[in-house]
N, C-alpha and C positions, 0 to 999 in steps of 0.2 A: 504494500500500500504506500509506501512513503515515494514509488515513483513519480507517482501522480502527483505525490503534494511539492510543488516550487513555489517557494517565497522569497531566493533570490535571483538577481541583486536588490537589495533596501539601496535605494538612494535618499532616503529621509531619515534627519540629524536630530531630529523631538521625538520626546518618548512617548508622544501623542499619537505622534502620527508613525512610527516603527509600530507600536501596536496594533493598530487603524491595519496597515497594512498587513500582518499576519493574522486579523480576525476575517478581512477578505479574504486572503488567499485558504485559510478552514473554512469558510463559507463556501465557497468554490468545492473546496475536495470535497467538503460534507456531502451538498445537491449533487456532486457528479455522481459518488458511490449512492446518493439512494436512486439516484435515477438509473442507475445497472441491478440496483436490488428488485427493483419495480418490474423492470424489464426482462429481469428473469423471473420473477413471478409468473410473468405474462408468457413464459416459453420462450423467450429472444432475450439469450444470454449476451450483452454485449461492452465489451472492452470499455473504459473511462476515455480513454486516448478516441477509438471511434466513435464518443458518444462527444466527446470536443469538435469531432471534425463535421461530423454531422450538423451540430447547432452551426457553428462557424460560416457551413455551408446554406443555412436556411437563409433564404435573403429574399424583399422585396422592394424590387425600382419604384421608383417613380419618374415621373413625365408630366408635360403639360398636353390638353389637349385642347386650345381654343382659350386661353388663359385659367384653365380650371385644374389642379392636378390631377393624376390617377395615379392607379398604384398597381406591378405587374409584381405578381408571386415568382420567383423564380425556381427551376425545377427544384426541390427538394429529393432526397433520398430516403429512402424506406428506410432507413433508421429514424432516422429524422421524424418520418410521421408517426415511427411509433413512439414518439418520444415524446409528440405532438398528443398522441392518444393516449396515453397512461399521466400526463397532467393535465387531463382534462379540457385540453385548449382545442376551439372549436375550428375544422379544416377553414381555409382560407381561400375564396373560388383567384380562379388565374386572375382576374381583373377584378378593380375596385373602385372606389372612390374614397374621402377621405373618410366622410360620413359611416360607408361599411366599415373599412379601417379599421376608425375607433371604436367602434362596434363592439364588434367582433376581439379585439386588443383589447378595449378599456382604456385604451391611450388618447390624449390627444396631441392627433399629430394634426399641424398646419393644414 
């Protein structure tokens, strides 16, 4: 397990903020190992490193179309959606607007 966990290099000189940053980076290892425990629950045993590469990989564009944006999902990988599946987060159709978006996210974006 300690492969997964990197906290360095610290480039911060306060012990505010050296802390700050090792409770993100065990936030990080924490979510990545339950999201392999979940995932193998679910039958689909998979690695921390490809469950990194997978989120990394989730992305969605955006564009204007007539001064209004949209927003294009980009392919995603069957890890990825199962990763999408087991935290309960609702699929995302290829095309958007800002309105589904944040919807759908809970975000607001622009």
């Amino acid at each position: 397990m300690k492969s997964t966990l990197e906290v360095r290099p610290v480039f911060h000189w306060s012990a505010k903020r050296i802390c700050g940053h090792f409770v993100s980076c065990y936030m990080a290892f924490f979510m990545g190992r339950m999201l392999e425990i979940l995932l193998k629950r679910k039958g689909t045993p998979v690695s921390a490193e490809r469950i990194m590469e997978s989120i990394a990989g989730a992305m969605v564009c955006s564009f204007e179309v007539n001064g209004k944006p949209c927003y294009l999902k980009c392919k995603t990988s069957e890890t990825a959606e199962q990763i999408f599946s087991v935290t309960g987060m609702k699929k995302l159709p290829n095309l958007m607007t800002s309105k589904v978006l944040n919807r759908l996210l809970q975000l607001n974006v622009v």
